[in-house]
C-alpha positions in Angstrom: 22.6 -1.5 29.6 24.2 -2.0 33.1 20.6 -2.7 34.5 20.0 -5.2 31.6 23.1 -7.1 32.6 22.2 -7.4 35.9 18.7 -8.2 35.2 20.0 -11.6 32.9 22.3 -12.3 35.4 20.2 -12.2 38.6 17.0 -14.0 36.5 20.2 -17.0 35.2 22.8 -17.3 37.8 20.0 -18.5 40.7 18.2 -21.1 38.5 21.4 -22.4 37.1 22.8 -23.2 41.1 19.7 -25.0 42.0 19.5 -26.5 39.4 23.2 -28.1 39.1 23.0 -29.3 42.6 19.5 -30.9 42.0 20.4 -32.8 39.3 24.1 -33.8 41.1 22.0 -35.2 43.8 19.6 -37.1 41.3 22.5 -38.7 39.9 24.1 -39.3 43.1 21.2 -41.4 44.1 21.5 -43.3 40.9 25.0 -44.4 41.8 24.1 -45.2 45.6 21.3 -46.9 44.2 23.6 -49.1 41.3 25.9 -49.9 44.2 23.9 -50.0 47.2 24.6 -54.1 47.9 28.1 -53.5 47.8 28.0 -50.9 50.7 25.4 -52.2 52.9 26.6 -54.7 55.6 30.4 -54.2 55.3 30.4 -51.8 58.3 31.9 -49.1 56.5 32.8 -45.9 58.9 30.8 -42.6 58.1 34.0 -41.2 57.0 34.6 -43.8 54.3 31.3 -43.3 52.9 31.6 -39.5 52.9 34.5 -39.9 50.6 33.1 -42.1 48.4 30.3 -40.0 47.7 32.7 -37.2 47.9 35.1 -38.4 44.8 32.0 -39.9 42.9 30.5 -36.6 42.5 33.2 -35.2 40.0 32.1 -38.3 37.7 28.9 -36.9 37.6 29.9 -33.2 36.5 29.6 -34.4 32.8 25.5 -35.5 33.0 24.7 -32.6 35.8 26.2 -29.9 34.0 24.7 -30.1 30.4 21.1 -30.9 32.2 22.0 -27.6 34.4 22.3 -25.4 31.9 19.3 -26.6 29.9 17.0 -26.1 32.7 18.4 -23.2 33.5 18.2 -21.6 29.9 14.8 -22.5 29.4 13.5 -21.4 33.0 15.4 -18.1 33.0 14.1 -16.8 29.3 10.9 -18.4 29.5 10.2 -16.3 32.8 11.5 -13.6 30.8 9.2 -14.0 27.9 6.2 -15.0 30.0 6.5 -11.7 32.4 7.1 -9.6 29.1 10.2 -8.0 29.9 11.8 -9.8 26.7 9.5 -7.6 25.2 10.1 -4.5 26.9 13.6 -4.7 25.7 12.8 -5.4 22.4 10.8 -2.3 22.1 14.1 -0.8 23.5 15.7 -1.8 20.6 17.5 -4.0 22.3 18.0 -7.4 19.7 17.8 -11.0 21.0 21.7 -11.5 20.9 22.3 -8.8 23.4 19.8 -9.8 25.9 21.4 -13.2 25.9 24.6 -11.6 26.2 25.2 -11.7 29.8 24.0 -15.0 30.2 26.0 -16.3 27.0 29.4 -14.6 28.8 28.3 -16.7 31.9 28.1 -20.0 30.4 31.5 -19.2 28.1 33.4 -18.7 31.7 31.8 -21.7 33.2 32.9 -23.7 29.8 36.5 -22.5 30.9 36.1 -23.8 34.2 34.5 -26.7 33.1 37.3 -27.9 30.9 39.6 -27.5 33.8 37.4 -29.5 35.8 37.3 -31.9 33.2 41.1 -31.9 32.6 42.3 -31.9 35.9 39.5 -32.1 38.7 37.9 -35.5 37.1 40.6 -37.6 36.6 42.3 -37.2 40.1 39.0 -37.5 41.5 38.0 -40.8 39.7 41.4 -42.1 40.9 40.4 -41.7 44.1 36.9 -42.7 43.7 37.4 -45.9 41.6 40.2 -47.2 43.9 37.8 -46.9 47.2 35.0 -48.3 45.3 37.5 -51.4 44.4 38.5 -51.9 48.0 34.7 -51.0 49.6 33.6 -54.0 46.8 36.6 -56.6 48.2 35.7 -55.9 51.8 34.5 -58.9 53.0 30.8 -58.2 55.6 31.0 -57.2 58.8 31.5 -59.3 61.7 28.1 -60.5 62.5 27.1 -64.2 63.7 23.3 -64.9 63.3 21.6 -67.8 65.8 21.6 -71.2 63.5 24.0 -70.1 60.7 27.0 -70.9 59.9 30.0 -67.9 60.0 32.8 -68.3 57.2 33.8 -64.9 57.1 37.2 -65.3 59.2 39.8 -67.5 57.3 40.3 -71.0 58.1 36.9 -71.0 60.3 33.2 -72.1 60.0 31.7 -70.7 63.6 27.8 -71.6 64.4 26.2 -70.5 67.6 23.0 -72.0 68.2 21.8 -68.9 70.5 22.6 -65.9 71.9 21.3 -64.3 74.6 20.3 -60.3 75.4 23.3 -59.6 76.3 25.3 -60.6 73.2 28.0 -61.6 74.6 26.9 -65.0 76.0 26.1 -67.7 73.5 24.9 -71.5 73.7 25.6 -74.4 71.7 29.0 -73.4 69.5 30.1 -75.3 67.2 33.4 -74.8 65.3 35.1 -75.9 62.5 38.9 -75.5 61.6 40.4 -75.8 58.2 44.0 -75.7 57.2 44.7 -75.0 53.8 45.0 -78.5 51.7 43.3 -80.2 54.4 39.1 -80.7 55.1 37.3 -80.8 58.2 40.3 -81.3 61.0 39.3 -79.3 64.0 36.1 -79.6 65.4 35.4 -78.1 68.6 32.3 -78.0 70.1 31.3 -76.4 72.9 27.3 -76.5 75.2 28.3 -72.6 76.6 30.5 -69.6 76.6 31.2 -65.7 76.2 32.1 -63.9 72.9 33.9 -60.2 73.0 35.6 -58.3 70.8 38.9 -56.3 71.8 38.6 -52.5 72.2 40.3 -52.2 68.5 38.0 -54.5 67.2 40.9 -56.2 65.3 40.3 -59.5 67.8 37.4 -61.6 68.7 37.8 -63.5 72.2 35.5 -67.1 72.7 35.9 -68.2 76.3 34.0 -72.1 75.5 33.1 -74.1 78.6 32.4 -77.6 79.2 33.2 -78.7 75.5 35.0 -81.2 73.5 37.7 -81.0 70.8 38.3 -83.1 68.0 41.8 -83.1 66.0 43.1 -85.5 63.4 46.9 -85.8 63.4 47.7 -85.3 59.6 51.3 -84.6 60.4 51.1 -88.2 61.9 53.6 -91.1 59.9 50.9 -93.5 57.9 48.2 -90.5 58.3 46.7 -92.1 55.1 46.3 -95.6 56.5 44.9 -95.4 60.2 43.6 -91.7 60.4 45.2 -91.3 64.0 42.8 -88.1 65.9 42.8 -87.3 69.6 39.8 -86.1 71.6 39.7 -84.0 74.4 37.3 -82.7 76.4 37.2 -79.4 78.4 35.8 -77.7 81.1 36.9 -74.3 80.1 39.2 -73.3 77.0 39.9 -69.6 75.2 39.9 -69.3 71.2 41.2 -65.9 69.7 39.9 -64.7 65.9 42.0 -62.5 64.3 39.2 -60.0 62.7 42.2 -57.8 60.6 40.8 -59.7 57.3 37.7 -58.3 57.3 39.3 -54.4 57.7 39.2 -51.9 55.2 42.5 -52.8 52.7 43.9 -49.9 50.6 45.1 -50.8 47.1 47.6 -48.8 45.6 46.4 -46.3 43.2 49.2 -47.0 40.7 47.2 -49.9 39.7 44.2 -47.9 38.2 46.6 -44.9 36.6 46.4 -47.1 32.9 42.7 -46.3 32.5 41.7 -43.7 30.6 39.3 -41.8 32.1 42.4 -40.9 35.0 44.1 -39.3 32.7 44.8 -35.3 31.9 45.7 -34.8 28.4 49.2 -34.4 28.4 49.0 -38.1 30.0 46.1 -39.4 27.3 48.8 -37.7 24.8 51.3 -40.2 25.7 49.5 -43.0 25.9 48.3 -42.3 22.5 52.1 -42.4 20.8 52.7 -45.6 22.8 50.0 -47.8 21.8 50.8 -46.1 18.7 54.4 -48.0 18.8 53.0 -51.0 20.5 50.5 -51.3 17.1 54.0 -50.8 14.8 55.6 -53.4 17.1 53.0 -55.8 16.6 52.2 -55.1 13.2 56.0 -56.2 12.1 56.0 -59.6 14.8 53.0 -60.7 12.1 55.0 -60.1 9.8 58.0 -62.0 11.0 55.5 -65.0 11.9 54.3 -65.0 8.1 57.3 -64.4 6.2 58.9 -67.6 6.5 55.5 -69.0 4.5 55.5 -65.8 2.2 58.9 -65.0 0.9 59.5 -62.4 -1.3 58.2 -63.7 -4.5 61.4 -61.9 -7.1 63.5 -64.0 -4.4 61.5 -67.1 -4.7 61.5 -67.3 -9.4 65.1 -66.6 -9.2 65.8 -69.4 -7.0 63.5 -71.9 -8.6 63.9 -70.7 -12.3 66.3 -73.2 -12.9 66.6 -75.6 -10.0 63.3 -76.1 -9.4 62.2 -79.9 -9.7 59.3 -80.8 -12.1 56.4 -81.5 -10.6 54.2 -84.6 -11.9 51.0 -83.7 -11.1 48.8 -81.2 -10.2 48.1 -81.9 -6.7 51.6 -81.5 -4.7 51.3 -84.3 -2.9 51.5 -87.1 -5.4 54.9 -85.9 -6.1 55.9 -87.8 -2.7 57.0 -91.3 -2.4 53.3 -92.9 -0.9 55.1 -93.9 2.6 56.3 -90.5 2.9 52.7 -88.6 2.6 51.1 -89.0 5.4 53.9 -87.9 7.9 54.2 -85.0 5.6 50.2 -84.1 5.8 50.5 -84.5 9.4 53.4 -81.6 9.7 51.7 -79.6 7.3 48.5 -79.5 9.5 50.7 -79.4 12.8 52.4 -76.3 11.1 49.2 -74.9 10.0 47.3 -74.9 13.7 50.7 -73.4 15.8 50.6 -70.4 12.6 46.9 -69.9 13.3 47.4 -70.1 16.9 50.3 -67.6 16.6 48.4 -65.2 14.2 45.2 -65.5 16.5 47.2 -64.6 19.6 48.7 -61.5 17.9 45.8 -60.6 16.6 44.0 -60.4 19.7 46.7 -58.5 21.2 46.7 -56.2 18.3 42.6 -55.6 18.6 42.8 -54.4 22.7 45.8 -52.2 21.7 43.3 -50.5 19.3 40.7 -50.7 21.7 42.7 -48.7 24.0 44.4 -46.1 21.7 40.6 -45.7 20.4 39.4 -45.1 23.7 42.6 -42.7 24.4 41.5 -40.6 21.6 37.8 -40.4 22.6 38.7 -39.5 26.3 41.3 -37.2 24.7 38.7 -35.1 22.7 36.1 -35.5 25.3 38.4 -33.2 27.1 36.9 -30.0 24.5 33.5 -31.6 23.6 32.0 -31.3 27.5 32.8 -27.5 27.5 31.6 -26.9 23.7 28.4 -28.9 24.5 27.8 -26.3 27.3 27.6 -23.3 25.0 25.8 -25.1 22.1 23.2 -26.7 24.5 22.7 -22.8 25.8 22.4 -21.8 22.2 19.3 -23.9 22.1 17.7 -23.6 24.8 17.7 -20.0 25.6 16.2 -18.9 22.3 13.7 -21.6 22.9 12.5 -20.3 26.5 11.8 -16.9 24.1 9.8 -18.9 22.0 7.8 -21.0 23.9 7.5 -18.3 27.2 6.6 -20.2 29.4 8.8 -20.0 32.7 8.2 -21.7 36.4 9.7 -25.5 36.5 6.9 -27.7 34.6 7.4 -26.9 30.5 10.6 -26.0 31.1 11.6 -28.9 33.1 10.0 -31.5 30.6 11.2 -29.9 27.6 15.0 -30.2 29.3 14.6 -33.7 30.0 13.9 -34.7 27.1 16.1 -32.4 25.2 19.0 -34.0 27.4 18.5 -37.5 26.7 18.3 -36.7 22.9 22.0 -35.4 23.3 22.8 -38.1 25.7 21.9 -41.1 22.9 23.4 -39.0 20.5 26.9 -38.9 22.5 26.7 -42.6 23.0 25.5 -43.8 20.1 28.6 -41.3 18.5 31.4 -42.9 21.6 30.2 -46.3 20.9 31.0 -46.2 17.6 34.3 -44.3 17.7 35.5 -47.1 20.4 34.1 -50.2 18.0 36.2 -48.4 15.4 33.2 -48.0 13.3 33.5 -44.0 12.9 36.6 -41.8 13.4 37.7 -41.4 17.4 37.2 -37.5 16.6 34.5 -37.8 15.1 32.4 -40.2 17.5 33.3 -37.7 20.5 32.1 -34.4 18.4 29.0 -36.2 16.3 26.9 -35.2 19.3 28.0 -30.9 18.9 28.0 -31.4 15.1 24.4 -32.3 14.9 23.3 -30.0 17.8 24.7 -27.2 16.8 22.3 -26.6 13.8 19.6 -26.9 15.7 20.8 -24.3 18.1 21.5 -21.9 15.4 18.0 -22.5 13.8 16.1 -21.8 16.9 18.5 -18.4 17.4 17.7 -17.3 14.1 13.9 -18.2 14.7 14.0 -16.5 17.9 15.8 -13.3 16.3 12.7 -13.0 13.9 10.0 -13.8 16.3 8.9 -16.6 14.4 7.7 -19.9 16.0 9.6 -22.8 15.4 6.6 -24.3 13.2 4.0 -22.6 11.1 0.7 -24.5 11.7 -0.3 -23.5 8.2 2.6 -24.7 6.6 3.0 -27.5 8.2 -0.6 -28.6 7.7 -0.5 -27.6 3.8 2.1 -30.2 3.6 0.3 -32.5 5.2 -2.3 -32.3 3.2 0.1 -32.6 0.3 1.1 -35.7 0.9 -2.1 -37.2 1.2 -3.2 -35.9 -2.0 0.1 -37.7 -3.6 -0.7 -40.9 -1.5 -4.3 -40.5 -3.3 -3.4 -40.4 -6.6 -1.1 -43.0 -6.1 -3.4 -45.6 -5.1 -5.9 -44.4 -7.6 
């Protein structure tokens, strides 16, 4: 038994590595790809970049793992089956359920390990991840001036150099522009020649302009606004310094992004569960207090009014108002009416994101459990399958997987869009996805445990043939 052991574990384990890191690097294309124009041209250091990718990569645990062990599964059984060593053992005696054994004790360990991951790993690495990403997408570009075009990227200037030559360093034909805030256009400078070098920090850009002329309009002049006083001066040689530290990478503080829930761990999701749980109390009873005033009690309202209530004239409530008087009374009426819906609108909006989020709380919260159980039942299914179909190496196996994965991927979506929307149960649209797979995981085991193929052509064709003869008859 030792030997069999060993033999599933050596044919598993090897598949299952290759295949985890393929598909993490697959994915990790997908999110250079989705954000490629965000990280190009911002002259981001190799070392920002690395931990970028770096943090990303636990984000993509939940896609590469379930794919992982699909592949895996399939490839490791199916090579199994095709070599006929599955059945070698079986003529051992030895059932379906032990030879999947070792392999089943594998992926039960790594569902232990995943949920840590999931509970711990994932949500201090998306911390991480999604605050770079914020301050890598705020960066503004590099410094970089092209010949003709106009610079904007330091604040308060517009730079143009009309050439530059091999050297870049010394540039033709500058022409600068100035803005204060609240003002336009009141600096010009302008310049036929000159040199353009950054400091060793890079934090400061040096322009040494020569034979040039400078334009400034006195704002802070008395009677600015009547006679637009300027002075122009002209130059044989001057010196302009840009401070470059805007265009630096800024760190935001992480406490900013700590309210989302996919940063959380579940004792924190837990807690921000029973809050917007008391936030939805809070605001339920404000409604309440908005409305009551126009909705009083009603035993209050017929013991009051029994006997002192005037008697009304008519059956539309405002003939029984002097004529002069009804029109100032409509007009408070609807002036009262808009400020309640306003008022009602505004807390019921509030009220809806508060759901939102304590919907999307739950979800995360259960997606906590779901990730690791989706590991075992996805093995469930496609082990037995790999016996069934034997057929091992990376092509059957690999397309099979695929599509196999994006069934359950549609199916968890389809399940966590409708738990957030509030259509279905929180717990139920993170687990809809396991509830439905897991039949079909147990059906192919017990097919697999009988040697029987997942679909009898004969059957399947009788009934075919069935039908048609109903559909006959029918249109007969």
């Amino acid at each position: 038994m030792k030997k069999i052991n060993l033999l599933v574990v050596k044919a598993f384990v090897g598949p299952f590595i290759a295949t985890f890191f393929i598909s993490m690097f697959l994915f990790l294309m997908l999110f250079l790809w989705k954000w490629i124009d965000d990280l190009v041209g911002k002259g981001l250091e190799w070392h920002v970049v690395a931990r970028l990718l770096f943090f990303s990569t636990a984000d993509l645990i939940p896609m590469a793992l379930p794919l992982a062990v699909l592949i895996s599964s399939l490839m490791t059984f199916g090579n199994l089956s095709e070599s006929y060593e599955m059945v070698a053992l079986k003529a051992c005696g030895v059932s379906i359920y032990r030879a999947l054994m070792p392999a089943f004790i594998i992926i039960m360990l790594l569902a232990v390990i995943t949920f840590y991951v999931s509970n711990i790993v994932i949500p201090k690495a998306n911390l991480e991840a999604k605050s770079l990403l914020w301050d890598v997408r705020n960066k503004k570009p590099a410094f970089s001036i092209k010949e003709g075009v106009f610079y904007d990227g330091i604040e308060g200037y517009k730079i143009k150099i009309g050439k530059k030559e091999a050297d870049n360093e010394t540039i033709k034909d500058i022409l600068i522009y100035e803005v204060k805030p609240g003002y336009s256009q009141l600096i010009i400078v302008r310049a036929e020649s000159g040199k353009m070098k950054l400091s060793d920090d890079k934090r400061l850009l040096y322009f040494t302009l020569s034979k040039g002329t400078r334009y400034e309009e006195l704002v802070e002049n008395a009677g600015y606004n009547r006679t637009y006083p300027a002075t122009v001066t002209k130059f044989e040689s001057q010196k302009i310094t840009f401070d470059l530290g805007d265009l630096e990478l800024k760190q935001t503080d992480k406490d900013l992004f700590k309210g989302s829930a996919v940063m959380m761990n579940i004792n924190e999701l837990q807690k921000a569960i029973d809050s917007s749980r008391i936030e939805i109390k809070k605001h339920e009873n404000t409604a309440r207090d908005f409305l009551r005033p126009y909705y009083p009690d009603p035993k209050i309202l017929i013991q009051n009014n029994v006997k002192d209530s005037p008697k009304l004239h008519s059956d539309t409530l405002i003939h029984n108002f002097n004529p002069e008087n009804r029109y100032n009374i409509l007009e408070l009426a609807l002036s009262t009416s808009r400020n309640l819906k306003d008022l009602v609108g505004s807390a019921a909006n509030q009220m809806e994101e508060i759901r939102t989020d304590d919907r999307m709380f739950n979800i995360k919260w259960h997606e906590k459990f779901t990730l690791s159980t989706v590991l075992i039942i996805l093995f469930l299914i496609a082990a037995p399958l790999g016996t069934i179909i034997r057929k091992g190496g990376l092509g059957m196996p690999l397309v099979v997987s695929i599509l196999m994965f994006i069934v359950y991927y549609i199916i968890n979506m389809i399940g966590i869009k409708m738990g957030r929307e509030g259509i279905l149960p929180e717990w139920l649209g993170a687990w809809v996805a396991s509830m439905v797979l897991l039949p079909i995981g147990l059906f192919i085991l017990k097919k697999a445990s009988i040697e029987s193929s997942l679909f009898q052509k004969d059957k399947f064709e009788k009934w075919i043939e069935t039908v048609k003869e109903r559909f006959r008859k029918k249109s007969v």
